[in-house]
C-alpha positions in Angstrom: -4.9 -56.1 -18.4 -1.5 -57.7 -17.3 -3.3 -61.2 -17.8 -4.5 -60.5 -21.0 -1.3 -59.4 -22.7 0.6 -62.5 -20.6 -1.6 -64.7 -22.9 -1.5 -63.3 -25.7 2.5 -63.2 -25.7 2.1 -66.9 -24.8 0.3 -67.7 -27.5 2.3 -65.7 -30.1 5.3 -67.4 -28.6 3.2 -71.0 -29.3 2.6 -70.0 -32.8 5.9 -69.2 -34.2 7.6 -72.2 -32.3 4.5 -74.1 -34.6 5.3 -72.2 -37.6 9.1 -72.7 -36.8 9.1 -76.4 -36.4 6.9 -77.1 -39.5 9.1 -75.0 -41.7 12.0 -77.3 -40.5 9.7 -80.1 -41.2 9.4 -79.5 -44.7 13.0 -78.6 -45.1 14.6 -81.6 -43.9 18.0 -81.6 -41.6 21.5 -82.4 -42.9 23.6 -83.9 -40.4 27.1 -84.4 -41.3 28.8 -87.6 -40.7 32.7 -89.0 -41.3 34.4 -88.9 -44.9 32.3 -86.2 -45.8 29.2 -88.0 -45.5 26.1 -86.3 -44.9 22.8 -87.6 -43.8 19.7 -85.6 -45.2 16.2 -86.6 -42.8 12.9 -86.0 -43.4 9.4 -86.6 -42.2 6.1 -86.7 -43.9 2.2 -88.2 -44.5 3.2 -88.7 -48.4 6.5 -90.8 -49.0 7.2 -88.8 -52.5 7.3 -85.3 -50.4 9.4 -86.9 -48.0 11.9 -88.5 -50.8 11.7 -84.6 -52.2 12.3 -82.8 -48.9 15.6 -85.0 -47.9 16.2 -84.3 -51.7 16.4 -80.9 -51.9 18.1 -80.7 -48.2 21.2 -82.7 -49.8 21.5 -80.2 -52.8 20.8 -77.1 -51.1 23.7 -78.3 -48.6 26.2 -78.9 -51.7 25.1 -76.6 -53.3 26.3 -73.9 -50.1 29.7 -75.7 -50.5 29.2 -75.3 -54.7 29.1 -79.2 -55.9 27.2 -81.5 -57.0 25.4 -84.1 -55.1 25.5 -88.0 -55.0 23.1 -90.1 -53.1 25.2 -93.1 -51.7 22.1 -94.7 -49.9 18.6 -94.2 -49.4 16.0 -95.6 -46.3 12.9 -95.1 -45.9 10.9 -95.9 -42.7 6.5 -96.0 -42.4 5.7 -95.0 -39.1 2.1 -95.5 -37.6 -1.0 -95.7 -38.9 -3.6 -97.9 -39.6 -3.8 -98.2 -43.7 -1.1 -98.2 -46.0 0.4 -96.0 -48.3 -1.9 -97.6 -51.4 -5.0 -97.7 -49.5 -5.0 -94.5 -48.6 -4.7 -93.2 -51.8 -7.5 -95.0 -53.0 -9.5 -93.1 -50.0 -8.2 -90.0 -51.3 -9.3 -90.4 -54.5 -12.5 -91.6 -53.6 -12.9 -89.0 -51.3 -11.9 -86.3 -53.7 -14.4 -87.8 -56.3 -17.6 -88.0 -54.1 -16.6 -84.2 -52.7 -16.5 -83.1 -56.2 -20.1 -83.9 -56.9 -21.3 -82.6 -53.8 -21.5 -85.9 -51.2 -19.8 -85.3 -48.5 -17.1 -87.9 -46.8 -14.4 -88.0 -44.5 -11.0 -87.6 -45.5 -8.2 -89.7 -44.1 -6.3 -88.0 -41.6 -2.4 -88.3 -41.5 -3.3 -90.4 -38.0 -4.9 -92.8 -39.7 -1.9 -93.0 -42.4 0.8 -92.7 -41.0 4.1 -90.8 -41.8 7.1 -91.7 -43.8 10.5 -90.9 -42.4 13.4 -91.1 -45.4 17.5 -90.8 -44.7 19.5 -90.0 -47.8 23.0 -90.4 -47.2 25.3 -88.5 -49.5 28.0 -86.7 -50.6 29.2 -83.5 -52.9 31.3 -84.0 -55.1 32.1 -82.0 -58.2 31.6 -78.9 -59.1 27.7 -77.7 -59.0 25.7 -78.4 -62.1 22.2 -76.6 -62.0 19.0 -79.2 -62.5 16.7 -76.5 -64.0 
């Protein structure tokens, strides 16, 4: 009985340092640099969610300090994969089309596309002006 409940804690533990780690994931990381510079990072298989991730990082972290934010510079980095970002979305759409009439194909895996990392460096400035 012992051994059962060991594993199960084990794998409850496993699961929420999962669920944990991809809730970070999509919420990027602000690290603060010098002259109030901060550095927002984030990792993803689609570039756009990436760019929006380290977005919303930056203004939720002015936003805490109540300013505005200003992007000062913005890199983007493709790490692995096989295809590239335009191919695979090709694939996608393909794939999407010929699932829709009932054929069925492989999707693309994030393996085989790779992942985009982006740093936005910025600053706040200003007081906060809502963007809804």
């Amino acid at each position: 009985m012992l051994s059962k409940l060991s594993i199960l804690a084990v794998s409850l533990l496993t699961i929420g340092c999962a669920t944990t780690s991809e809730k970070l994931a999509r919420q990027g990381i602000v690290i603060p640099g010098q002259d109030g510079v901060y550095v927002a990072t984030s990792t993803s298989a689609d570039k756009r969610e990436a760019l929006k991730i380290a977005l919303a990082s930056a203004e939720q972290e002015c936003r805490k300090q109540q300013k505005s934010f200003v992007v000062l510079n913005r890199q983007s980095e493709k790490v692995g994969g096989l295809i590239d970002d335009e191919t695979a979305e090709v694939v996608d759409v393909g794939t999407k089309i010929a699932m829709s009439v009932g054929a069925w194909l492989p999707i693309v895996g994030n393996d085989l596309k790779g992942k985009t990392n982006i740093d936005l460096a910025f600053k706040c400035s200003g007081s906060y002006v809502s963007s809804q």
